[in-house]
C-alpha positions in Angstrom: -54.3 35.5 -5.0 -53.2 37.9 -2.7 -50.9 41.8 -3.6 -48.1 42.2 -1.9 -46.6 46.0 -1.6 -42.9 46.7 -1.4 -40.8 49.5 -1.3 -37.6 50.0 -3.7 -35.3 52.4 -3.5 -35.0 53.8 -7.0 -31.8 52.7 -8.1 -32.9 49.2 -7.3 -36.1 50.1 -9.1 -34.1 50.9 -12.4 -32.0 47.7 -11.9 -34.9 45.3 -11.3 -36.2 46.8 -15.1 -33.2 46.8 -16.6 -33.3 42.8 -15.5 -36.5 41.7 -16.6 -36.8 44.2 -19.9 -33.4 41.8 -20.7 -35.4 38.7 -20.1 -38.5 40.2 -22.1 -40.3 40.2 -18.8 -42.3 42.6 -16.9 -40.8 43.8 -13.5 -43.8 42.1 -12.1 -43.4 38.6 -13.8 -39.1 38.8 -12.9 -40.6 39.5 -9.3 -42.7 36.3 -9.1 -40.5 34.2 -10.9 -37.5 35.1 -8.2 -39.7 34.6 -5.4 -40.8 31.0 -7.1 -37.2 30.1 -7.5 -36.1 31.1 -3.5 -39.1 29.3 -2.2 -38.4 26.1 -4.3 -34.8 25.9 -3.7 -33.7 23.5 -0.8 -33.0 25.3 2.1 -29.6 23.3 2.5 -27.7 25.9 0.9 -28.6 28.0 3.6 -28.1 25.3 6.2 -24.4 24.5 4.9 -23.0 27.8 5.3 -24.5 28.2 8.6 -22.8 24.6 9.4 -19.8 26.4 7.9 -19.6 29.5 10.0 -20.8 28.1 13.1 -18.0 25.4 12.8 -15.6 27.9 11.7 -15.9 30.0 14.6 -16.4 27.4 17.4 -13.4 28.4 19.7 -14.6 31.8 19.9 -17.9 31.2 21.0 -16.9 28.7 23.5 -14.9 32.1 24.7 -17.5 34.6 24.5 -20.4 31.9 26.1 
């Protein structure tokens, strides 16, 4: 397995914590399991709301190309 290093602000430090401590999880354990969950969602979320904006805003980038 390989370490990945990040840096969190502090306040986001404290919050991160305050999330896992609630979940009986180390910060370290919340970490993995969030970065699990993103990578095994569908990326269609994603996907649909670029749909969305790009259809939304069509007529202005016809304009601005």
């Amino acid at each position: 397995m390989t370490t990945i290093t990040i840096h969190i602000p502090d306040e986001r430090l404290n919050e991160l914590r305050e999330r896992a401590a609630r979940l009986n999880m180390s910060p370290e354990e919340f970490v993995w399991a969030t970065v699990v969950e993103r990578l095994d969602s569908p990326m269609e979320d994603f996907q649909h709301a670029v749909d969305y904006v790009l259809k939304k805003n069509q007529a202005l980038y016809k304009r601005l190309g």
